[in-house]
C-alpha positions in Angstrom: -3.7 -41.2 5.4 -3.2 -38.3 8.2 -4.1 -35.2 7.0 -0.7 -33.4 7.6 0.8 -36.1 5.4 -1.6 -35.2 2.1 0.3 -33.8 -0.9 -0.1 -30.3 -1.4 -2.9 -29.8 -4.5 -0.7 -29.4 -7.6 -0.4 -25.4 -8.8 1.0 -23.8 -11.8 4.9 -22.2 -10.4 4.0 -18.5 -10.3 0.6 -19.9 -8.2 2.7 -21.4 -5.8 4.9 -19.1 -5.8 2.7 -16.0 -4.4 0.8 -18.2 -2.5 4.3 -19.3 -0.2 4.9 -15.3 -0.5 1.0 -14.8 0.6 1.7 -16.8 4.0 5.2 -15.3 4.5 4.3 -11.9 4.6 2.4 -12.3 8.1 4.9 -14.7 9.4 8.0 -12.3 8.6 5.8 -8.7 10.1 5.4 -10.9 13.1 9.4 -12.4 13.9 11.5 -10.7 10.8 14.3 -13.0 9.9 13.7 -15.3 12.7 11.1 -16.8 11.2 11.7 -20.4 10.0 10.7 -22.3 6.8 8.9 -24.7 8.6 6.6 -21.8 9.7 6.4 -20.5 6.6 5.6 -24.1 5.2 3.0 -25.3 7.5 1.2 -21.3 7.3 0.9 -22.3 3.5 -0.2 -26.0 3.7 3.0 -27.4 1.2 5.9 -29.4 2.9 9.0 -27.7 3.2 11.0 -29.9 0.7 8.0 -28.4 -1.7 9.0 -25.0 -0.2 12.7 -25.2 -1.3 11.9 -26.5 -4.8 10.4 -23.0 -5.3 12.8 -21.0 -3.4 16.5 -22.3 -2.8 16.9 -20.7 0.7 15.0 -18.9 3.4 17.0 -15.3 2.3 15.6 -15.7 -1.2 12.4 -16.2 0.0 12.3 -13.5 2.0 13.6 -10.8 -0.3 11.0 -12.2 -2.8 8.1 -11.0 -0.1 9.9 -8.3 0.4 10.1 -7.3 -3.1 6.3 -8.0 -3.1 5.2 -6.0 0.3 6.3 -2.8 -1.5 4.5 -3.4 -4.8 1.2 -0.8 -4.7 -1.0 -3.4 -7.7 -2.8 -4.4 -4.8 -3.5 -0.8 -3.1 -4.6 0.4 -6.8 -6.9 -2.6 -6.9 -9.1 -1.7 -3.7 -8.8 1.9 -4.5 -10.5 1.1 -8.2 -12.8 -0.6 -7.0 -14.3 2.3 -4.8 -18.1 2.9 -5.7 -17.9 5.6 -8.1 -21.4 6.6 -7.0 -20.3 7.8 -3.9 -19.5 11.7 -2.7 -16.5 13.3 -2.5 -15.9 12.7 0.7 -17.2 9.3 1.5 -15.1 8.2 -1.7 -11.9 9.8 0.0 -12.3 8.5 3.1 -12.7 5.1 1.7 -9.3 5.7 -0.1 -7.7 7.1 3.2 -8.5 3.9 4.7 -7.1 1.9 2.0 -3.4 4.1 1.8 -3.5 4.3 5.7 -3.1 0.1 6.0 -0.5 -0.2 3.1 1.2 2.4 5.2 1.2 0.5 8.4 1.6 -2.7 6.5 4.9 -1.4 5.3 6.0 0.4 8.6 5.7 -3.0 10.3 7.6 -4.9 7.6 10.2 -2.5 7.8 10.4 -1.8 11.8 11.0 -5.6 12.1 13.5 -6.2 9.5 15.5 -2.9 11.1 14.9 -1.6 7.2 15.5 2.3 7.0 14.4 2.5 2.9 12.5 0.5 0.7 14.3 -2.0 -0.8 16.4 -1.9 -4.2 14.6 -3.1 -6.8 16.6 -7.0 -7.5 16.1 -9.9 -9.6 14.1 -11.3 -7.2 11.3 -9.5 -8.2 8.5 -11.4 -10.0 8.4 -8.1 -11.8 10.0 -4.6 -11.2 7.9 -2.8 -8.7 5.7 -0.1 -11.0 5.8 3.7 -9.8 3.2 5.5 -7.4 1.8 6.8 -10.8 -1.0 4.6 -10.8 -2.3 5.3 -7.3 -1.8 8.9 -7.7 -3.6 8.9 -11.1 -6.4 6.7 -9.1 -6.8 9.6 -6.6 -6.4 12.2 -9.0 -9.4 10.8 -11.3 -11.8 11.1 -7.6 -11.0 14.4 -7.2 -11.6 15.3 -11.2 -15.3 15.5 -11.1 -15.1 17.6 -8.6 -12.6 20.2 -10.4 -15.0 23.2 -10.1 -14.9 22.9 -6.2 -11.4 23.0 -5.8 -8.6 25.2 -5.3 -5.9 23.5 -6.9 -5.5 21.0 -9.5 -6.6 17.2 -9.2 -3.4 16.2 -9.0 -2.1 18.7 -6.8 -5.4 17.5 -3.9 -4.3 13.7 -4.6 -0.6 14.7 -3.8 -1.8 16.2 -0.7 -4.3 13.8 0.3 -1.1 11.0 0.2 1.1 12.9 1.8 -1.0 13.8 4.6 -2.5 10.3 5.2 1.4 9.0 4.9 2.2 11.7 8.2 -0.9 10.5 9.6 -0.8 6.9 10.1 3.0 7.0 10.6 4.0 6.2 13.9 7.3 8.0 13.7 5.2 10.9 12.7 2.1 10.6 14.2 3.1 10.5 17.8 1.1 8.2 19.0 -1.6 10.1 17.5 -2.8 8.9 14.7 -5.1 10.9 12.3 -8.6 8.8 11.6 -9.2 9.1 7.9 -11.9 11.4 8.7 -9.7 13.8 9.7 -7.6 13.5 7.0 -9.9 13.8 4.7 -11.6 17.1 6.8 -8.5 18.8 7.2 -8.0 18.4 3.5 -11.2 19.5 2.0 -12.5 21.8 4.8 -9.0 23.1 6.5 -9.3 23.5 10.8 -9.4 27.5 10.6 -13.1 29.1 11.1 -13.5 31.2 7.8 -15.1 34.8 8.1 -14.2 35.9 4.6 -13.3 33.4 1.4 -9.6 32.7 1.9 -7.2 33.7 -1.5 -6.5 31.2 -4.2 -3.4 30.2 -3.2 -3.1 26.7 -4.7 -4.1 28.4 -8.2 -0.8 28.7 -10.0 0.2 25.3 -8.7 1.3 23.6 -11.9 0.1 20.5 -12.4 0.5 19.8 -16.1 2.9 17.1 -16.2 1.2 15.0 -13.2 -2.2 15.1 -15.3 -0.3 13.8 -18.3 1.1 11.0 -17.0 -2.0 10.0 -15.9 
């Protein structure tokens, strides 16, 4: 039997499921909504008539991946699984680095699809999409054993550090240049201005109470 005519090995639904959303994703940052189901079929091995039993049209599939572009479980998986045993900095640049391609990941999505927002959270979801808590609580918890050396609270310095990487790697933002996450990273522990005397504790009264709870 030809190859391209073998069944597709049996998976449980939800399986199948993310793994038609797994090859979408490239398909759809590369043509949008031009992309066809056939493409999307043949990038994930299934025939297409397998493809529709999952999904009943190409728009549903598509807001599913869209739906699961913008969920962050992935980006707090890499970013937990940073070697605690590293520095500071080493550890934030590593994190940089992981928040800088979910940032360009995204940008792409949305500069092909013409999108101006996230989406609205629908029932197409597999699940709703959780908060930014759990990557903020991720970068928050590198910065805690290092609470003596900073100026500001954990939370504050992880706010900062994703809000900087964000303008960074944003190509609306960035103008053409981007930050590396060594800068990043630099400008946010070490600042660009040449100290003669220790500069005042401005970031002491931030208050940070309610971020560190939620975490």
């Amino acid at each position: 039997m030809p190859s391209h005519a073998r069944r597709a090995a049996p998976l449980p639904p939800e399986a199948r499921r993310a793994s038609i959303i797994s090859a979408a994703l490239p398909l759809i940052r590369l043509h949008g909504t031009a992309v066809t189901t056939a493409q999307i079929a043949m990038a994930a091995g299934i025939a297409e008539g397998t493809l529709f039993r999952v999904f009943p049209d190409k728009d549903t599939l598509i807001s599913a991946a869209i739906q699961t572009a913008f969920q962050p479980a992935p980006t707090e998986r890499e970013l937990a699984a940073i070697d605690p045993e590293l520095g500071l900095r080493p550890r934030l640049i590593a994190a940089v680095e992981i928040l800088r391609r979910r940032v360009e990941a995204i940008w792409q999505l949305m500069a092909i699809l013409g999108m101006t927002a996230p989406p609205v959270q629908t029932a197409l979801a597999t699940r709703p999409v959780p908060s930014q808590d759990g990557v903020m609580c991720l970068l928050a918890a590198m910065f805690e054993p290092h609470r003596g050396e900073l100026r500001c609270e954990p939370a504050h310095a992880a706010r900062m550090l994703r809000m900087m990487t964000f303008a960074g790697a944003h190509p609306k933002i960035n103008e053409g240049m981007p930050l590396t996450s060594a800068e990043v990273v630099a400008v946010l522990l070490d600042g660009i201005r040449v100290r003669h005397e220790p500069d005042p504790p401005e970031f002491s009264d931030v208050p940070d109470a309610g971020a560190e709870a939620a975490c």
